[in-house]
C-alpha positions as CSV (number, residue, x, y, z in Angstrom):
1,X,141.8,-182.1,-149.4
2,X,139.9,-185.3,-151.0
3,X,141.0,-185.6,-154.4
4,X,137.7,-186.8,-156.5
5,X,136.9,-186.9,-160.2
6,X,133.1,-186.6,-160.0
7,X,132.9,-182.9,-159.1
8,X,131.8,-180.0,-161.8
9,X,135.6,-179.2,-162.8
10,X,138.6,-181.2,-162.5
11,X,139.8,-181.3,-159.4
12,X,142.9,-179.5,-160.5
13,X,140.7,-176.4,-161.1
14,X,139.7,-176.3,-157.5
15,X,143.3,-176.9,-156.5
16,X,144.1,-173.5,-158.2
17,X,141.4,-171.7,-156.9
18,X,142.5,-172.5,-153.3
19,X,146.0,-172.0,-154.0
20,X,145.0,-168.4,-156.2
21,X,143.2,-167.6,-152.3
22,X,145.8,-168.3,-150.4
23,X,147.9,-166.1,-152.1
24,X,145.2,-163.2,-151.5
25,X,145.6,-164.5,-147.8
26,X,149.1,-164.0,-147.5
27,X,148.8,-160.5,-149.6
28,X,146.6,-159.5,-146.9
29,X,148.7,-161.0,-143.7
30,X,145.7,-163.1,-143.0
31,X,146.4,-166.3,-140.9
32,X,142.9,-167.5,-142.2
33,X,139.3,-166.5,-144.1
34,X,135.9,-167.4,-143.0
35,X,133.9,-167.3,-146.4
36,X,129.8,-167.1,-146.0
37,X,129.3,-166.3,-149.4
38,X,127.2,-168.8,-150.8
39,X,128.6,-168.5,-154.7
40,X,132.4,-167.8,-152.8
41,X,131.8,-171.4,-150.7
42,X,130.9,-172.9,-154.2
43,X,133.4,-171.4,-156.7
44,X,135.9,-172.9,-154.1
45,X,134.6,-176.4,-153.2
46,X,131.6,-177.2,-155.3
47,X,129.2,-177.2,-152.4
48,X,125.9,-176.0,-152.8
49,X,122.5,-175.8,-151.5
50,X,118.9,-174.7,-151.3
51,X,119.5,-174.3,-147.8
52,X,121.8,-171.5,-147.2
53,X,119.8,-169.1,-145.2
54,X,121.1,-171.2,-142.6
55,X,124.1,-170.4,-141.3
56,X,126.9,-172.0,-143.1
57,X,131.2,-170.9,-143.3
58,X,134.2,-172.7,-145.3
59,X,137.2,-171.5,-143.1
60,X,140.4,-171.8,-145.1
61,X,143.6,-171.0,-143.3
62,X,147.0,-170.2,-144.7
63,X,148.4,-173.2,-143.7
64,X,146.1,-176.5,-143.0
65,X,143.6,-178.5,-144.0
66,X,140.3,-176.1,-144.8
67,X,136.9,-176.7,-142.7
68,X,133.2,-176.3,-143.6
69,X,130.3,-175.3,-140.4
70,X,127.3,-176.3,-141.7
71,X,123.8,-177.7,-140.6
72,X,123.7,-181.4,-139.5
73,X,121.3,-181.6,-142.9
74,X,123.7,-179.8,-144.9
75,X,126.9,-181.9,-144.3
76,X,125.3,-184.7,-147.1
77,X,126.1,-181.9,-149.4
78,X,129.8,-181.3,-148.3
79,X,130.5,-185.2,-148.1
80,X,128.6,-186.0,-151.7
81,X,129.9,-182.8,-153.8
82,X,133.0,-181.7,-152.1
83,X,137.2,-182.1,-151.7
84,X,136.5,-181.0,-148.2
85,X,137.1,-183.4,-145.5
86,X,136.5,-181.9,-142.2
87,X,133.6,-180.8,-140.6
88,X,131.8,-179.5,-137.8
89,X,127.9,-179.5,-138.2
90,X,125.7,-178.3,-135.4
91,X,121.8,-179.4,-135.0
92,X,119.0,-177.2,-135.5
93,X,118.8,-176.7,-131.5
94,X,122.2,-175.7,-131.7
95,X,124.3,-172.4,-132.0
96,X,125.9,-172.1,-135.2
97,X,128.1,-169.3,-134.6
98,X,129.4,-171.1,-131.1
99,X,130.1,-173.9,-133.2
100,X,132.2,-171.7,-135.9
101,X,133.8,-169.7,-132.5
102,X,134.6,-173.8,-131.2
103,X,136.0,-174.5,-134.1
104,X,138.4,-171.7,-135.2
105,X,139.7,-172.6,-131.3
106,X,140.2,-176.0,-132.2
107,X,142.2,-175.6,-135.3
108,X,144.2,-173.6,-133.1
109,X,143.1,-169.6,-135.1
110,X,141.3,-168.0,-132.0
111,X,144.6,-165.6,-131.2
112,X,145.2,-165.5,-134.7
113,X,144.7,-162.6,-137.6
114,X,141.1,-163.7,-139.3
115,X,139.5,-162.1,-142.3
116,X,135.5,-162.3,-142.5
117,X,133.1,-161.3,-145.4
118,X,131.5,-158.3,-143.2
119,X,129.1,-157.4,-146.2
120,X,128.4,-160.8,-146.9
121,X,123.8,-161.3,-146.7
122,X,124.6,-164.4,-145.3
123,X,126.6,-163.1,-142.3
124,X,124.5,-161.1,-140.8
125,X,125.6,-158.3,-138.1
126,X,124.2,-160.1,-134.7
127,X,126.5,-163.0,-135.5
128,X,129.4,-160.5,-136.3
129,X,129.0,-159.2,-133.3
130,X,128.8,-162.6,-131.0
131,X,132.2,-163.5,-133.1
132,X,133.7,-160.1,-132.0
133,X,133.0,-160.4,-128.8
134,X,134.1,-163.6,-128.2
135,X,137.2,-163.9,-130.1
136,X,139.2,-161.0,-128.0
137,X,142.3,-162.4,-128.7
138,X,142.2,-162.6,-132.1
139,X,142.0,-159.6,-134.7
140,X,138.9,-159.7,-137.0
141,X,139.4,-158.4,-140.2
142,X,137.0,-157.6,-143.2
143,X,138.3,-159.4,-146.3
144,X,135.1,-158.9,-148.0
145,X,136.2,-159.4,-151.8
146,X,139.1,-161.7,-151.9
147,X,137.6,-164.7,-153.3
148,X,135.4,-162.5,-155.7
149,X,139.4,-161.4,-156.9
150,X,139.6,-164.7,-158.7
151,X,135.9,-165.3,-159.5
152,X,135.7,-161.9,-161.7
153,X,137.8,-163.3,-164.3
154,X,136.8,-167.5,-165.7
155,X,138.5,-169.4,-166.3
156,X,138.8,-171.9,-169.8
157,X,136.8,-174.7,-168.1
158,X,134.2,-171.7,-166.8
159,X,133.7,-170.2,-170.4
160,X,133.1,-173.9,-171.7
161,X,130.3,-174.5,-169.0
162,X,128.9,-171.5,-169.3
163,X,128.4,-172.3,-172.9
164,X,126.4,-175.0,-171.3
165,X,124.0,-172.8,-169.8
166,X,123.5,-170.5,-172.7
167,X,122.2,-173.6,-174.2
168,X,119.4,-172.9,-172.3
169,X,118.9,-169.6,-172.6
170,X,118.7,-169.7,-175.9
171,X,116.1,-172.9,-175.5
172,X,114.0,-170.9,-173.5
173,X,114.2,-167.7,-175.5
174,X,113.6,-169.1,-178.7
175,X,109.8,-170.6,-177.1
176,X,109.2,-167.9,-175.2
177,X,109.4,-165.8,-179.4
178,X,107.1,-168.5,-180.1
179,X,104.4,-168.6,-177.3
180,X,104.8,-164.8,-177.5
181,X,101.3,-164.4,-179.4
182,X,98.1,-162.0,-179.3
183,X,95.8,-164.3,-176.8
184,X,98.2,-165.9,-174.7
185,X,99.2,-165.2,-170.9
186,X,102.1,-164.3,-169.9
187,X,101.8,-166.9,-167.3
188,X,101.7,-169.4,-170.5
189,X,104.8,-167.7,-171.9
190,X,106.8,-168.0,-168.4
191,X,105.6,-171.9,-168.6
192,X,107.1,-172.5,-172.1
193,X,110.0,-170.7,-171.4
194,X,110.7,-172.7,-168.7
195,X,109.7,-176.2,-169.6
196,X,112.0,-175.3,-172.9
197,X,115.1,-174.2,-170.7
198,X,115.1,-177.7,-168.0
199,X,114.7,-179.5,-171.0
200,X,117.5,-178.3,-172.9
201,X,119.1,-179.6,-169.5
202,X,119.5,-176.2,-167.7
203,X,119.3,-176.3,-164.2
204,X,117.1,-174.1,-161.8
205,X,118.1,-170.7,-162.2
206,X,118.6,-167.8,-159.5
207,X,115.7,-166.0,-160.9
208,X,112.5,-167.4,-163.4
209,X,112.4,-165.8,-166.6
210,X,111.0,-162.3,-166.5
211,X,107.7,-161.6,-169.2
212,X,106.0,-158.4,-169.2
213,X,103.3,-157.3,-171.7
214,X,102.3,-154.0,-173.1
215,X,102.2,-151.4,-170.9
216,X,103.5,-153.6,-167.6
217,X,106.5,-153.7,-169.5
218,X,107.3,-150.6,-167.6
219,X,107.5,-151.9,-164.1
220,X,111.1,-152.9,-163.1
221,X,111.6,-156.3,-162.6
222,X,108.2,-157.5,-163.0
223,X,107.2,-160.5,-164.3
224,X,104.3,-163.1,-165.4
225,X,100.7,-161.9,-163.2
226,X,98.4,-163.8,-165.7
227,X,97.7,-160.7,-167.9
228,X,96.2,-161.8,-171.2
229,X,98.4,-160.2,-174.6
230,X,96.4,-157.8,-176.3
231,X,96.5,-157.9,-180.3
232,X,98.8,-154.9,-181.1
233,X,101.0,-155.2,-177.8
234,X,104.6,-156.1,-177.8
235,X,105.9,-158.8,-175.0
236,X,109.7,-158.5,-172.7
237,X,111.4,-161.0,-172.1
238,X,114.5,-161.7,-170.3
239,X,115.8,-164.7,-169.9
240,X,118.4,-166.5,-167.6
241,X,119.7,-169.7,-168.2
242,X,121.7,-171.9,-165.7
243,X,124.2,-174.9,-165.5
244,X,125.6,-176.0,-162.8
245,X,124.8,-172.9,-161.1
246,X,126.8,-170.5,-163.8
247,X,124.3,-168.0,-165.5
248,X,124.0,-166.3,-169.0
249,X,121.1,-164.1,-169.7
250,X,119.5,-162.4,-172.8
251,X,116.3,-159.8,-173.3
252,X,114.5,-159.7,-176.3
253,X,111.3,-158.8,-177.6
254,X,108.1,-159.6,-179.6
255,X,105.7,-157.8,-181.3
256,X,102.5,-159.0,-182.3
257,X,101.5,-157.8,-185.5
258,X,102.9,-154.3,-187.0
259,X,106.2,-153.2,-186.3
260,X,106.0,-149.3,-185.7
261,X,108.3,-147.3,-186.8
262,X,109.3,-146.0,-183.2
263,X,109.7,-149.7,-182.5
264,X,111.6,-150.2,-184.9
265,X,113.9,-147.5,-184.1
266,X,114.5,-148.9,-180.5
267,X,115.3,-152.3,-182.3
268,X,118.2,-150.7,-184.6
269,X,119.4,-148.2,-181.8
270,X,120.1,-151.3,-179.2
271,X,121.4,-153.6,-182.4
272,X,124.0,-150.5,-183.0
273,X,125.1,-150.8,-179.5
274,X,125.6,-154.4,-179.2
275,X,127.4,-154.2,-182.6
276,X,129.8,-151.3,-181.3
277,X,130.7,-153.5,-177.8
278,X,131.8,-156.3,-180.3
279,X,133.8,-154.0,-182.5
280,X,135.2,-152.3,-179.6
281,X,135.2,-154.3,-176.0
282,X,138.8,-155.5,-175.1
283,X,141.3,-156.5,-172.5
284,X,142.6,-152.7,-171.2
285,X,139.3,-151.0,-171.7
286,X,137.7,-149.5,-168.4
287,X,134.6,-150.7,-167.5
288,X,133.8,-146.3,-167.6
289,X,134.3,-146.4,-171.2
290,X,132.7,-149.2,-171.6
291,X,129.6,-148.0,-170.2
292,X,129.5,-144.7,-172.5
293,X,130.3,-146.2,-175.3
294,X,126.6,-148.1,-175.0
295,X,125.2,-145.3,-173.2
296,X,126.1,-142.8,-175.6
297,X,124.4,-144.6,-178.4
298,X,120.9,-145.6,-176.7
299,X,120.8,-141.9,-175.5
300,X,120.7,-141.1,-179.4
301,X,117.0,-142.1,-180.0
302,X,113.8,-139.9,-180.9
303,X,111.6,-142.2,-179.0
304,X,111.8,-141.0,-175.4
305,X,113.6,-143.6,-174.4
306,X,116.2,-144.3,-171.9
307,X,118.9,-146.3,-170.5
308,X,118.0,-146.5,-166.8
309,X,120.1,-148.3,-165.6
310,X,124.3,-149.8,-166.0
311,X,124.6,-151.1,-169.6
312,X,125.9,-154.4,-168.1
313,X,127.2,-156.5,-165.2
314,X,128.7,-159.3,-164.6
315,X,127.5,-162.8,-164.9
316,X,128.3,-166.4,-163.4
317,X,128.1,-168.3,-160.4
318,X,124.5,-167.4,-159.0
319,X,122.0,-168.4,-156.1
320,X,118.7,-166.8,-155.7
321,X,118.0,-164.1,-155.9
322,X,119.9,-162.7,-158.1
323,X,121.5,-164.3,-161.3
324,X,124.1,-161.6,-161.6
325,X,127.9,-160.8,-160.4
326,X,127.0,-157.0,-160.6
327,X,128.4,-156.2,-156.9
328,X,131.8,-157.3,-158.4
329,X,131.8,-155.5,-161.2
330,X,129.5,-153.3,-163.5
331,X,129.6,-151.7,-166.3
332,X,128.9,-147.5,-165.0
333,X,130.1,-144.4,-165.0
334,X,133.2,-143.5,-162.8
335,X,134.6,-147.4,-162.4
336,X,138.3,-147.1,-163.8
337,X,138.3,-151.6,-163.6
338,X,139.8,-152.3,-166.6
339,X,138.6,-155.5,-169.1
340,X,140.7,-158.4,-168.6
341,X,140.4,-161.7,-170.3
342,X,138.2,-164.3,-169.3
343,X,135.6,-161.6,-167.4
344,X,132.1,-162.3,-169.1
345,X,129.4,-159.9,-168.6
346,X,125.3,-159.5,-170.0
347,X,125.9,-156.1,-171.8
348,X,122.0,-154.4,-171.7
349,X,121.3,-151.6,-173.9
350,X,117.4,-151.8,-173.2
351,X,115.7,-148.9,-173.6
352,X,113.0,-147.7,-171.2
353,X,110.1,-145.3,-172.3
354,X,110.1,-146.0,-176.0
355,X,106.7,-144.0,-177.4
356,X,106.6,-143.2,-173.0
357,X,104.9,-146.6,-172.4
358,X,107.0,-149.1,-173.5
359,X,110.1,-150.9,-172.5
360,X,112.0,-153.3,-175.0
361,X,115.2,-154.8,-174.7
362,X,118.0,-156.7,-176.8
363,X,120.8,-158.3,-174.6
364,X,124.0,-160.5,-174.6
365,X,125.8,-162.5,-172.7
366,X,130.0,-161.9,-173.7
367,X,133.4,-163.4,-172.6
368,X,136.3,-161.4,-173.2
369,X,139.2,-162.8,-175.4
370,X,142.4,-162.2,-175.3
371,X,142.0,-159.5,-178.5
372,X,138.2,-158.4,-178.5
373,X,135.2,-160.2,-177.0
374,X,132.4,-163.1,-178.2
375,X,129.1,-164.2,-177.8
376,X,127.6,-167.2,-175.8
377,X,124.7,-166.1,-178.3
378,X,123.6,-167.1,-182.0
379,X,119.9,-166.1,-181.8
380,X,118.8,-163.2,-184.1
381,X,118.6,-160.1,-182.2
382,X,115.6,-158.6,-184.2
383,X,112.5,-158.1,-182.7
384,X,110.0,-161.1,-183.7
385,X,106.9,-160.1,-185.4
386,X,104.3,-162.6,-184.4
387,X,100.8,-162.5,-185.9
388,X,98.0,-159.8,-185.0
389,X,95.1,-162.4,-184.1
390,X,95.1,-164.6,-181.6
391,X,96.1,-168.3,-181.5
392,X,96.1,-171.1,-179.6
393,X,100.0,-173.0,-178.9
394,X,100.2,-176.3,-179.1
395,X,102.3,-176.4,-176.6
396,X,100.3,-174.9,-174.0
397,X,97.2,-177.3,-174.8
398,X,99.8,-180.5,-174.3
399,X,100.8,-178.9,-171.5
400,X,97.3,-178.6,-170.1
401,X,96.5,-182.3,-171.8
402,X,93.7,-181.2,-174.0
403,X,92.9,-182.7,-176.6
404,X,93.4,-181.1,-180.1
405,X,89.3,-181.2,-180.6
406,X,89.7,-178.3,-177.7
407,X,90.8,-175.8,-180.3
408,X,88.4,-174.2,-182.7
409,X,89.2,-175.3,-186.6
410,X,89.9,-171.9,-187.4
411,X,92.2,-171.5,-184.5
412,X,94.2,-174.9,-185.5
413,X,94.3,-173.4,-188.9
414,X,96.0,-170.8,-187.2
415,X,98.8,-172.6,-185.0
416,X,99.5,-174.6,-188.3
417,X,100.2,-171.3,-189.9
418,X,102.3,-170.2,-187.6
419,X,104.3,-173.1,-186.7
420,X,105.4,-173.6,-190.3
421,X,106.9,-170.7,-190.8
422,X,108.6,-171.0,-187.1
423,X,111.9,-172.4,-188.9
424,X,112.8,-169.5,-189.9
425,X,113.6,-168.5,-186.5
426,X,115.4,-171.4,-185.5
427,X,119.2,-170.9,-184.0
428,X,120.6,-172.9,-187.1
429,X,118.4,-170.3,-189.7
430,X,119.4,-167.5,-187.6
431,X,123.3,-168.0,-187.7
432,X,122.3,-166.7,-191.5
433,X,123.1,-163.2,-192.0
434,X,119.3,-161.6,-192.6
435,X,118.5,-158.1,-193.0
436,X,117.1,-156.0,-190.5
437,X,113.0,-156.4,-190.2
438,X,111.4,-153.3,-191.3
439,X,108.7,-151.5,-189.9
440,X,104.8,-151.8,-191.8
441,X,104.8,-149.0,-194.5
442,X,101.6,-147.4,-193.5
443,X,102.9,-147.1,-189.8
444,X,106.0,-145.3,-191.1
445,X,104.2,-142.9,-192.9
């Protein structure tokens, strides 16, 4: 094990996370662990890559020095980012699971007790099966979950990167609220959410930011197509933000000019919710009662509306293409997991089918103390009300490089109009405590 100072964490981080296995190893009467994982082979060495549909395994055995099988490209990785000092990297004409089965016979583990990650994507079940039938005189075991054991819960150096990363997020939110306007696409609102995020020095995250408009707001999962917002319409967005591979996410949504009443509604029901998980989320809580205590008050609307889906997951260490941790843990019915310090989760009370067309959404991104939980968040969590007619963003013409002369006077007069009053909705202003935005009088009528 190379001891190095230029690695995300301190290297003393990584020497508990190895040490943390190990113990899960012997727990287990393992005499080794081959981890495929791609976010397990990172939380433990720093390694990572774009490249991991290839074939790639950090063996770590009770006792001796871990190794990593990777592709010949690959190994620049382990030697530039890693403490990991041996390796065995086969070709691209080569066979990368003969190379693993050479290996584990060279360190001497062939005859020995082995636990695998049989549910790992990356560990598919034609390569289990070569393994199986080539290692007879060894025991294969599935282990699936033992590094995940340690990852559920961050550490005090996670929690202070991940801060990091909702620096983005909240970068990319707050101009996504501002491009979110009558006129644009939502091609033009991905664009500004993302230029926002990778210059607020997030890295590139597992998934692009999701932006849906009017009535495609109810497709799951969908995101920018180049569909033009209609005046009236109200936008999605969701929004993950990464550092160094670590994730926090946030939804929220934008209405372009009058805030119905139903809307309105939705906003106040989800706001209720995220205020009853801070009052009430704490170490010895199960995730069960977590979930209904969200559940229970999104189900109280008059809108139509539901909550689809868990009311939260957790979050971290992510590689396309997904940004959560939600097959450790989430938040549903029937899961008796209890909270624990240090476990961080985005806690989504959206609500699908307000007015039967629409689906909004207001999200955070929480670490659990040691008495209650927080926020990685300070951005208001009231819709934003942007203006009924149409206007150009600067942004968006820079970003196209046209000149100002492009835009039509009355449309500069417009962006001018907007953007001064845009301060208001700046992080620092929103920290202020506000009340809630009410909906237009007629429309309540």
């Amino acid at each position: 094990m190379k001891q190095r100072d230029d690695m995300v964490f301190p290297f003393a981080e990584y020497e508990r996370r190895l040490a943390e296995l190990r113990q899960h190893i012997a727990e287990r009467h393992l005499d080794a662990v081959v981890i495929t994982d791609p976010e397990n082979i990172m939380y433990l060495t720093d390694y990572q890559t774009t490249g991991y549909s290839f074939f790639q395994a950090l063996v770590v055995p009770l006792d001796g020095e871990p190794f990593m099988i990777t592709r010949a490209m690959e190994e620049s990785n382990v030697i530039a980012r890693t403490w990991v000092e041996i390796t065995r990297p086969y070709p691209d004409t080569g066979d990368a699971i003969q190379m693993l089965v050479d290996a584990l016979r060279e360190f001497g583990l062939a005859k020995k007790r082995i636990g695998y990650e049989r549910n790992s994507y990356f560990f598919p079940a034609y390569q289990q099966d070569f393994i199986h039938t080539t290692l007879t005189d060894g025991k294969l075991l599935d282990c699936f979950g033992i590094v995940e054991q340690g990852r559920v819960r961050k550490s005090a150096v996670e929690i202070e990167l991940m801060h990091k990363a909702a620096q983005a997020t909240e970068a990319g939110m707050a101009a996504g609220l501002d491009a979110s306007v009558a006129g644009a696409t939502e091609n033009e609102i991905g664009a500004a959410i993302s230029a926002a995020m990778f210059r607020a020095g997030g890295d590139a995250p597992a998934v692009m930011p999701y932006v849906t408009s009017g009535p495609r707001s109810m497709i799951g999962h969908a995101t920018w197509e180049g569909r033009t917002v209609q005046p009236g319409e109200h936008v999605f967005l969701e929004v993950g933000g990464c550092y160094r591979r670590y994730h926090t996410a946030m939804m929220r949504t934008v209405v372009t000019g009058k805030l119905r009443a139903s809307m309105y509604h939705a906003q106040e029901r989800m706001k209720a919710a995220l205020h009853a998980v801070h009052e009430n989320f704490q170490p010895g809580m199960t995730v069960s009662d977590a979930d209904n205590l969200v559940r229970k008050i999104i189900s109280q609307n008059d809108v139509g509306a539901r909550l689809v889906t868990r009311s939260g997951y957790s979050i971290g260490i992510a590689f396309p293409p997904s940004w959560d941790e939600g097959y450790i843990l989430s938040l549903k019915q029937g899961e008796s997991t209890i909270l624990e310090e240090g476990m961080t989760f985005h806690i989504i009370p959206w609500m699908w089918g307000v007015d039967g067309d629409k689906t909004c959404g207001i999200s955070d991104t929480i670490y659990i103390t040691k008495d209650g939980c927080k926020s990685f968040f300070t951005l208001d969590r009231d819709f934003r009300v942007n203006p009924h007619e149409p206007a150009s963003l600067p942004n968006m013409a820079q970003t196209n490089k046209l000149p100002d002369k492009s835009l039509p006077k009355q449309e500069l007069a417009a962006v001018k109009t907007l953007h001064a009053g845009s301060d208001d909705n700046s992080p620092a202003q929103n920290n202020k405590a506000r009340p809630s935005r009410q909906p237009d009088d007629k429309e309540n009528k």
